[in-house]
C-alpha positions as CSV (number, residue, x, y, z in Angstrom):
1,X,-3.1,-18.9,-4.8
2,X,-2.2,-19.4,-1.1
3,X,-5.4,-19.3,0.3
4,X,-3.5,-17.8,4.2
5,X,-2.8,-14.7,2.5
6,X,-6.1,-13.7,3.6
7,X,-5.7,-14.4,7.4
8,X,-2.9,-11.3,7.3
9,X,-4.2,-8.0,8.8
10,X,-2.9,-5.2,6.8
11,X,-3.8,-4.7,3.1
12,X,-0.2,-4.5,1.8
13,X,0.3,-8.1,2.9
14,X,-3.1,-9.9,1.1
15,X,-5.1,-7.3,-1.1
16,X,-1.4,-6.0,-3.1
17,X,0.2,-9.1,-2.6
18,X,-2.2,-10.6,-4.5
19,X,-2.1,-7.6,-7.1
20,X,2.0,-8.0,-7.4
21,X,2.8,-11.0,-6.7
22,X,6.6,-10.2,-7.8
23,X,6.8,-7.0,-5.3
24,X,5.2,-8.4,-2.1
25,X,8.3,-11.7,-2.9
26,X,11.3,-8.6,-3.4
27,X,9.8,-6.6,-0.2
28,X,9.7,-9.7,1.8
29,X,13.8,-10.2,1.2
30,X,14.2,-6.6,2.8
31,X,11.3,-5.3,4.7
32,X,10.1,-8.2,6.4
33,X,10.2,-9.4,10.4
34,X,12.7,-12.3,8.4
35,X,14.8,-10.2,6.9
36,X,14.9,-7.4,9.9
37,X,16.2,-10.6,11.6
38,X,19.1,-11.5,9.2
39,X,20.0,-7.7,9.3
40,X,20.7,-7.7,12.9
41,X,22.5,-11.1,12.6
42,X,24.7,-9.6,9.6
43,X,25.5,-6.5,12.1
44,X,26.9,-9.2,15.5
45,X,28.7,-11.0,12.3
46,X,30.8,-8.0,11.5
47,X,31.3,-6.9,15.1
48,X,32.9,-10.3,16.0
49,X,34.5,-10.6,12.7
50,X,36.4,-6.8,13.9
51,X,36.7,-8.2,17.6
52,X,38.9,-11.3,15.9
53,X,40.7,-8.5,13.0
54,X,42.0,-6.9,16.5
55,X,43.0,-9.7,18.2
56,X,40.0,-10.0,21.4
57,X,38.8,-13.4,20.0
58,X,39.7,-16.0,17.5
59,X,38.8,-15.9,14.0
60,X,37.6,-19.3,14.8
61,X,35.2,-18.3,17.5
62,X,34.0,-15.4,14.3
63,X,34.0,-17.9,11.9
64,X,31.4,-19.6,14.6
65,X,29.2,-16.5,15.0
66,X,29.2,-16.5,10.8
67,X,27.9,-19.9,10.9
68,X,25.5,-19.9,13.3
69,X,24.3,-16.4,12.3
70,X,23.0,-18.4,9.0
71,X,21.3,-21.0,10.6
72,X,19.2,-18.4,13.2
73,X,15.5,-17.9,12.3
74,X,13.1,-15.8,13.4
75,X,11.1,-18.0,14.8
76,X,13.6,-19.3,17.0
77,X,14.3,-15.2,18.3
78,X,11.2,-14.7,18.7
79,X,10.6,-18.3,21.1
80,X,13.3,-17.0,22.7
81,X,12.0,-13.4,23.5
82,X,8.9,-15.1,25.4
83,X,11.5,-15.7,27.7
84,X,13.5,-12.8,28.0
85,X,11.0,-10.3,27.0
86,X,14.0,-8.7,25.2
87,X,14.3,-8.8,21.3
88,X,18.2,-8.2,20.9
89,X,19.0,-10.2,24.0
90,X,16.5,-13.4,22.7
91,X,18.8,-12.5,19.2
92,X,22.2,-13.0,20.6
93,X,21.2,-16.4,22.9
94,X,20.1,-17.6,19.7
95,X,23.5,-17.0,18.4
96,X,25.0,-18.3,21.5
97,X,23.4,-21.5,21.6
98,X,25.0,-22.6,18.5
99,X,28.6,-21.7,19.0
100,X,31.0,-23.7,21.0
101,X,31.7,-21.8,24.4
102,X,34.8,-20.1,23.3
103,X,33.3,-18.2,21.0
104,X,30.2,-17.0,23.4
105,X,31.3,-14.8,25.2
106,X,32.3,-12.3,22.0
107,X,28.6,-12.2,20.5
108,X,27.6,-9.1,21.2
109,X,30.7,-7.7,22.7
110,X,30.8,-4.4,24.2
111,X,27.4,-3.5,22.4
112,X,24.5,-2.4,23.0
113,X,21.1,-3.3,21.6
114,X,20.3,-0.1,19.7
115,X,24.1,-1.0,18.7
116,X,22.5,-3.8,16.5
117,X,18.8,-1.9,16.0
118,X,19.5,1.1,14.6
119,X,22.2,-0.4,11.9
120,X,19.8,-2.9,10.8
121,X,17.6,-0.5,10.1
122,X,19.9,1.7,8.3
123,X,21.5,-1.2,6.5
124,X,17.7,-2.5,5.4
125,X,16.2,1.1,4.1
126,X,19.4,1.6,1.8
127,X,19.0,-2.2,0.1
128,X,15.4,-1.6,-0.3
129,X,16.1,1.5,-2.1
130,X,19.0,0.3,-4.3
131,X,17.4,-3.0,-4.7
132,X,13.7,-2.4,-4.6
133,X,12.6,2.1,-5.0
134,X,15.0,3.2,-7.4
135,X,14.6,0.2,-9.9
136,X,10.5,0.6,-9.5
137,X,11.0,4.7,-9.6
138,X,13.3,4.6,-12.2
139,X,10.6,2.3,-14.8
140,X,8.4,5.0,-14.3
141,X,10.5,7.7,-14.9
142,X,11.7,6.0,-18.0
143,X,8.1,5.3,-18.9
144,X,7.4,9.4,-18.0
145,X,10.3,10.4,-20.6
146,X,8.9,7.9,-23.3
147,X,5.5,9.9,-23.0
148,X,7.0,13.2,-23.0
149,X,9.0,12.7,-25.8
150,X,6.0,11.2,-27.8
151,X,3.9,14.4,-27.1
152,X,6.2,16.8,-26.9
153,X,4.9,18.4,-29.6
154,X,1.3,17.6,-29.2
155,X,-0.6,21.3,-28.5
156,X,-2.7,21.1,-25.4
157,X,-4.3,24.3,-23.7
158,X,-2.6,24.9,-20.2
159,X,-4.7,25.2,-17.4
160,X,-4.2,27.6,-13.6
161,X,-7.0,27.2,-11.3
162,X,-8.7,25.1,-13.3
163,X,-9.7,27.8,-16.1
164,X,-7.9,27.6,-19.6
165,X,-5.2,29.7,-19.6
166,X,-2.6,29.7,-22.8
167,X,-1.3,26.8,-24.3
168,X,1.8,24.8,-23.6
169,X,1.9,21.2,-25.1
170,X,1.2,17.1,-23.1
171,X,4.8,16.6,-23.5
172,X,5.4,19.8,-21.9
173,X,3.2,19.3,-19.0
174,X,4.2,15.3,-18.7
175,X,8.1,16.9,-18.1
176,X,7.3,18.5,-15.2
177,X,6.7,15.4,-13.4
178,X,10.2,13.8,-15.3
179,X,12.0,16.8,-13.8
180,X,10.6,16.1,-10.3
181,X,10.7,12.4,-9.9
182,X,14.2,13.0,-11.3
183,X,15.4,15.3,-8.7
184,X,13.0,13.3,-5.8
185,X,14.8,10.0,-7.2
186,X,18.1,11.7,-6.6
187,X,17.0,12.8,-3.1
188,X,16.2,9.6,-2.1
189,X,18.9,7.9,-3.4
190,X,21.1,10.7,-1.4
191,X,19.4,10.1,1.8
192,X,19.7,6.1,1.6
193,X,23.2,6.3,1.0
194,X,23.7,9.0,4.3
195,X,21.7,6.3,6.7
196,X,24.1,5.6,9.2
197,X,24.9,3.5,12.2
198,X,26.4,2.9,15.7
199,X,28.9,0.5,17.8
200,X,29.4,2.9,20.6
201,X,27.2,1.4,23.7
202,X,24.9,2.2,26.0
203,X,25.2,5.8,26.4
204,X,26.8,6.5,23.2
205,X,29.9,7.5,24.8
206,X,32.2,3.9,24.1
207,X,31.8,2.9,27.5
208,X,32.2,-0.9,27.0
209,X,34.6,-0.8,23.9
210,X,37.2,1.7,25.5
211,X,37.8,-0.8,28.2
212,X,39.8,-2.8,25.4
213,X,40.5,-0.7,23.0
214,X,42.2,3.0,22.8
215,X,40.5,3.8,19.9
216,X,36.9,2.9,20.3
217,X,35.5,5.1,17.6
218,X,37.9,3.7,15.2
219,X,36.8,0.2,16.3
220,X,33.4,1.4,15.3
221,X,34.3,2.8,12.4
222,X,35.7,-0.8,11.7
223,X,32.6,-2.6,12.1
224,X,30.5,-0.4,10.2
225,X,32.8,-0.3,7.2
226,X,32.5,-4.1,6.9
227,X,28.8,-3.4,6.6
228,X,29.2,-0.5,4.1
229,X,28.1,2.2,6.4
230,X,29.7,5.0,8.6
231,X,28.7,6.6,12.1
232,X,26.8,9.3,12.8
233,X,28.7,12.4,14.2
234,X,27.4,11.8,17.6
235,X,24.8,9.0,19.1
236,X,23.3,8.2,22.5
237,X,22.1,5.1,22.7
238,X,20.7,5.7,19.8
239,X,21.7,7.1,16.2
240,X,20.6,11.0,15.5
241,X,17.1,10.4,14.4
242,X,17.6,12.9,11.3
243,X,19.4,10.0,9.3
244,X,15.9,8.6,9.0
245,X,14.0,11.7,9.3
246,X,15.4,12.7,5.9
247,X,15.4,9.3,4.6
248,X,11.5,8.9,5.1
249,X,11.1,12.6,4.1
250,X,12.8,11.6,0.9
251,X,10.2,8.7,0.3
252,X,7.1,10.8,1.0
253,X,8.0,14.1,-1.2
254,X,8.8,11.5,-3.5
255,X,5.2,10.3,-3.1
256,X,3.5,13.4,-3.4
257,X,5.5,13.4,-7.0
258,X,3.5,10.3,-8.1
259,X,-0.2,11.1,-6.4
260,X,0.0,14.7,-8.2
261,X,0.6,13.2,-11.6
262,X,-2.0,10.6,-11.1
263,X,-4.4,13.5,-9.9
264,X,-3.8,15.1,-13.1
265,X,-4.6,12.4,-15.4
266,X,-7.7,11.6,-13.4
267,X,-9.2,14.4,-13.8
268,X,-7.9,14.9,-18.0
269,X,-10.4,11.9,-17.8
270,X,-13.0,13.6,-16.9
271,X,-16.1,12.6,-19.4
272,X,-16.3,16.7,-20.7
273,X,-12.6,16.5,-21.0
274,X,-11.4,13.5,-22.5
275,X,-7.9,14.1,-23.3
276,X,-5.9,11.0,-21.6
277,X,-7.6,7.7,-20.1
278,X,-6.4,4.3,-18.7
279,X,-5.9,1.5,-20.8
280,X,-8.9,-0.8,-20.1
281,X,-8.7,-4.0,-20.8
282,X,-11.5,-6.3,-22.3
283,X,-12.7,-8.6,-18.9
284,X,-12.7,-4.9,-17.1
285,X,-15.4,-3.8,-14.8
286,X,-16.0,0.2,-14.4
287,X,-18.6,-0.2,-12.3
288,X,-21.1,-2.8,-10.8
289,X,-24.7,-1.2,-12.2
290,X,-23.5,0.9,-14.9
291,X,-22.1,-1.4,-17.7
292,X,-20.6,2.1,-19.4
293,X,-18.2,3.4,-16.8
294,X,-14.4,3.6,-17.9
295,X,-13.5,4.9,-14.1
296,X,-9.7,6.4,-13.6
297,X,-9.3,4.0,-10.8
298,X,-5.5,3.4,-10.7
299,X,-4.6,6.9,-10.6
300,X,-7.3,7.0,-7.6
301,X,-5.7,4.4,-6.1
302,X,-2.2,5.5,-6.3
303,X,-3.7,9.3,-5.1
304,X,-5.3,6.9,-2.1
305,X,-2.1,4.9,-1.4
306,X,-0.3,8.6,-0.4
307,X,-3.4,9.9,1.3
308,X,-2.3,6.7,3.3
309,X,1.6,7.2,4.0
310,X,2.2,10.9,3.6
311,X,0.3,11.8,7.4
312,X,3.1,9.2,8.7
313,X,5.6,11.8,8.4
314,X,4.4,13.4,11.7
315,X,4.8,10.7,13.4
316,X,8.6,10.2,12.2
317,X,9.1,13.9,13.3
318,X,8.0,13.1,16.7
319,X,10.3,10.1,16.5
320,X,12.9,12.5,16.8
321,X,12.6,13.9,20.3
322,X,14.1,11.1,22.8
323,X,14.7,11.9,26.8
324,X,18.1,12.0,27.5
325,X,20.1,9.7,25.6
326,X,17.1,7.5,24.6
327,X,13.7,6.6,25.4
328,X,11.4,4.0,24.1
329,X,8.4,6.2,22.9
330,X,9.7,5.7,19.1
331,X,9.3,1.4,19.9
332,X,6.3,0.9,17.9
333,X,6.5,4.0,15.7
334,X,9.0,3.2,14.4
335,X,8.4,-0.7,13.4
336,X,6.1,0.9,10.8
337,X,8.3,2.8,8.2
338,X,8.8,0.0,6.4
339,X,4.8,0.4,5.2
340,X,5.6,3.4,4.1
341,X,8.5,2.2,1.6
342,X,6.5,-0.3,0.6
343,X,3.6,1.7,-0.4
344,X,5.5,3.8,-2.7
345,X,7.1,0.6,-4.1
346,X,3.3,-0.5,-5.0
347,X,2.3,3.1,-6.4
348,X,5.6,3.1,-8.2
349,X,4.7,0.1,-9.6
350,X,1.1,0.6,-10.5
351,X,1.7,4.3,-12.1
352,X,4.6,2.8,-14.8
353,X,2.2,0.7,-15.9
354,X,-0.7,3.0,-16.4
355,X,2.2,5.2,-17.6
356,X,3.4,2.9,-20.0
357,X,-0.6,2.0,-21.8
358,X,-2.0,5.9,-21.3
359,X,-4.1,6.7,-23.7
360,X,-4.1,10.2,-25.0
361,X,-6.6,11.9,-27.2
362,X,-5.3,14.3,-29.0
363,X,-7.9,15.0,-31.0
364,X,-9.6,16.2,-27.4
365,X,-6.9,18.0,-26.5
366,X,-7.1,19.9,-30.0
367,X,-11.1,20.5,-29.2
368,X,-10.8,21.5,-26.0
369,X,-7.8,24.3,-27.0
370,X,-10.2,25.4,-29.4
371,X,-13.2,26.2,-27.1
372,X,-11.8,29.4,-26.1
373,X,-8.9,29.6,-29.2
374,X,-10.4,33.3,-29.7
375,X,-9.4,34.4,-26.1
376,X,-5.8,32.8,-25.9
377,X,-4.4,35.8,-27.8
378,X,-5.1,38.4,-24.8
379,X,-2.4,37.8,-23.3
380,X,0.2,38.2,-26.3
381,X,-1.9,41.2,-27.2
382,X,-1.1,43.1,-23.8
383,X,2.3,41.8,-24.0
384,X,2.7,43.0,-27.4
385,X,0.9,46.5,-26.8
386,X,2.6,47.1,-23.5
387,X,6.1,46.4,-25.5
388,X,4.8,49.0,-28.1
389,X,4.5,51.7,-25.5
390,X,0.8,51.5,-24.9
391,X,0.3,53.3,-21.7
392,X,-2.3,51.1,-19.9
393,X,-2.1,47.5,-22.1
394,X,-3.5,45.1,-19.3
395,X,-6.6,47.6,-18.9
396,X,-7.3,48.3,-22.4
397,X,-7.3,44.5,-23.6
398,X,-9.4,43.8,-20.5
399,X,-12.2,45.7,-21.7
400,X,-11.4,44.1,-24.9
401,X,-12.0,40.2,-23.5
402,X,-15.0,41.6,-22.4
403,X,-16.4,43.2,-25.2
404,X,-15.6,39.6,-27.4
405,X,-17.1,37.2,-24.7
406,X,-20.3,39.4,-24.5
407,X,-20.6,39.6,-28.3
408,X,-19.6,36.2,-29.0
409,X,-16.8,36.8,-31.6
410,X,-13.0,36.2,-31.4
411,X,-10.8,39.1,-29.6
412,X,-8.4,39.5,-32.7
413,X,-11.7,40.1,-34.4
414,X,-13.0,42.9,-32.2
415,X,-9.3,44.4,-31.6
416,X,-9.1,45.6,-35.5
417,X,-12.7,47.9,-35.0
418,X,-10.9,49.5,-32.2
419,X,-8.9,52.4,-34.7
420,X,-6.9,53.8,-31.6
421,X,-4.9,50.5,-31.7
422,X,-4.5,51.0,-34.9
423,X,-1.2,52.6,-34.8
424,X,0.2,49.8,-32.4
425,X,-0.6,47.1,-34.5
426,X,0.7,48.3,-37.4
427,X,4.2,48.2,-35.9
428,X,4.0,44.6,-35.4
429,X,6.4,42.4,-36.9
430,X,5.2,39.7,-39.1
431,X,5.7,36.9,-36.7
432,X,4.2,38.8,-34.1
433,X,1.1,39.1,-36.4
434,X,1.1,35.4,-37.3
435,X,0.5,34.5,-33.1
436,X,-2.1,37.5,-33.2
437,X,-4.2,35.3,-36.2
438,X,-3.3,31.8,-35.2
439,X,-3.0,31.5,-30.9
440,X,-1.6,28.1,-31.4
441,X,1.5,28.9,-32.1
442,X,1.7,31.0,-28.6
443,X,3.3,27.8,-27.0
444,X,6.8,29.4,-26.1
445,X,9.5,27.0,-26.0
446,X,7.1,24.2,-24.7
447,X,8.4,21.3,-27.1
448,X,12.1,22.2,-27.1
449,X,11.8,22.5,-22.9
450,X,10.3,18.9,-22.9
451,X,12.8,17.1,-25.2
452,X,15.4,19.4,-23.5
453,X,14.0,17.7,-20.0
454,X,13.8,14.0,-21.3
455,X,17.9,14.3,-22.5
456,X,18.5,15.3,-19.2
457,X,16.8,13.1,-17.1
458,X,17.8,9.8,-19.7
459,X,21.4,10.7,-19.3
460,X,20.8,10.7,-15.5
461,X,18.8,7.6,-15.3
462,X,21.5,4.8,-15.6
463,X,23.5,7.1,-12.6
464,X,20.4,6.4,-10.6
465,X,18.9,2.9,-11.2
466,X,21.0,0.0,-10.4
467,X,19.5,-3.7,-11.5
468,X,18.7,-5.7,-8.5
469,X,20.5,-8.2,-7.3
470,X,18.8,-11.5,-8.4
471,X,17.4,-14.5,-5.5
């Protein structure tokens, strides 16, 4: 282990480095100072690659800028920037140095520096996401739909508020979250591929370019299509913050997704419930006095890691007010949405594992639908009476629920002493009667809706999840 690791300040570049070794290498290549670097060289490459397609320079002098665009690092723009106290302009003098002097006067050519910013950016969030999000999202979704499927049919009592209500089944419950990181997923993928960029100058307004060329928004359009994006509707200096207002929305609604599941099973793990748990493996430490402890500390962790990112999303709505055509109150901001992408990569990560080795005790989840088994029927009783013409169901099966619970014997039980219902429930239908003497089967559609949900979501997958691109 590379003992420097430890010398970095935040905890996503030693503590989870250390933890994923294989993440922190993949969000280097696209999140990192480096690779913000080789984004903003790969946007003055296409812009002198379009100056030389129209004719204002040689494809020589582009061919140049390619070159020496490959051999710029960091370091170097950042050397440079103690001297010019300007990041873009330290950028393009390291271009400049290594080109012959024909081809320095076309880097950077009618652009400004929110020209080269603001595409970077745009081109590094969408190759994260196809390269990074979606494959990380798209194991756990995969690993989601595995566990739905294998419990779709496993009965579990459904809870509101806490309190045991009717019951529904762990597949059915676990295909919620399949339905919502699916649609989140899609979301994402949707606002990543709508990030956009600029080549119109200073003001927005193709100042510079319309000096050379009568089409300047088409000479945009040029230089962005070499790079796989397309401009905004309108820009100032900068591009129309809501590119990356949605964007980051996307990532942190997507979040929410993953901390609610892992709230869930944290608290099914809950000592006096029991039903799922955490794979723990044999060197495994629960806690540091008591030897027992089997604590739910992923899930905590993953809950944690939004607790983290999700207040950021403020801060990326004020990003969106700029003075006039641009001010620099989003400078620093800004520089730290790339944390947030990277902590949903981590929590992506961590949750398909944990996903992939859940335990579930269905056993548990059989005891615990059988603690209050004698009161699940209320509900189909009132339906069932109500549908019968009974004139005040809800009321008179109320009273009922309390009459069983303070007597301590089932409410099917205390129902049949009550002669009045007598001619209601002797209209019932044989399957109706079957839910009255056995509550579990009074789990609707729950099975069929999970599997239904999985299909779905499996056929989707392969739409959503491309593999990423190896070195």
């Amino acid at each position: 282990m590379d003992a420097t690791v430890f010398q970095n300040i935040s905890p996503l570049d030693h503590r989870y480095q250390v933890s994923d070794p294989p993440l922190a290498a993949q969000l280097r290549r696209y999140l990192s100072e480096d690779a913000f670097v080789r984004f903003q060289l790969q946007v003055e490459v296409a812009l002198t690659e379009t100056l030389a397609a129209r004719g204002l320079c040689s494809t020589a002098a582009a061919e140049a800028v390619r070159r020496a665009a490959a051999a710029v690092t960091p370091g170097e723009v950042y050397e440079e920037e103690q001297k010019t106290r300007h990041n873009v302009r330290a950028l393009v003098n390291a271009i400049r140095e290594r080109v012959p002097e024909e081809a320095r006067p076309y880097v950077h050519f009618t652009a400004t520096s929110m020209d080269i910013l603001d595409t970077a950016r745009a081109l590094q969030y969408k190759a994260v996401t196809r390269e990074v999000l979606l494959p990380r999202l798209g194991r756990l979704l995969q690993a989601w739909i595995d566990l739905a499927r294998r419990e779709a049919h496993t009965l579990q009592i459904g809870r509101t508020h806490g309190q045991h209500a009717v019951p529904v089944t762990f597949g059915f419950a676990v295909a919620e979250y399949v339905a919502r990181l699916g649609e989140r997923m899609e979301r994402l993928a949707a606002a990543a591929a709508n990030l956009r960029g600029k080549m119109a100058g200073a003001v927005g307004a193709y100042n510079a370019a319309a000096l050379f060329f009568p089409d300047p928004d088409a000479f945009e359009r040029e230089v962005l299509g070499r790079l796989g994006l397309e401009p905004g509707e309108h820009a100032t200096q900068v591009v129309a913050p809501e590119y990356i207002t949605d964007y980051v929305h996307a990532l942190v609604s997507c979040f929410g997704v993953l901390a609610n599941f892992a709230d869930d099973m944290r608290h099914l793990q809950r000592t006096e419930i029991a039903e799922t748990g955490e794979a723990f493996d044999p060197q495994q430490v629960g806690s540091s006095t008591m030897p027992h402890k089997r604590n739910p500390w992923n899930f905590e962790h993953v809950k944690s890691l939004w607790k983290t990112f999700m207040p950021r999303m403020m801060t990326v709505y004020m990003d969106q007010i700029s003075e006039h055509q641009r001010d620099l109150t989003n400078s620093a901001s800004s520089r730290f949405i790339v944390e947030i992408a990277a902590g949903l990569a981590l929590a992506a990560g961590r949750l398909a594992r944990e996903s992939e080795r859940l335990a579930v005790d269905q056993e548990a989840m059989a005891r615990n639908l059988a603690l209050t088994r004698g009161m699940i029927v209320a509900e189909p009783l009132y339906i069932l009476l109500a549908s019968l013409g009974h004139p005040d169901a809800h009321e008179a099966v109320r009273r009922l629920t309390l009459e069983a619970e303070g007597s301590g014997r089932p409410l099917v039980e205390v129902v049949q002493e009550h002669e009045e219902l007598g001619p209601y429930l002797a209209r019932l239908t044989p399957e109706q009667r079957q839910v009255l003497a056995d509550p579990q089967r009074y789990s609707g559609i729950a099975a069929r809706r999970a599997l239904e949900i999985c299909r779905r979501w499996q056929d989707r997958l392969a739409e959503l999840v491309r593999q990423p691109a190896e070195g």
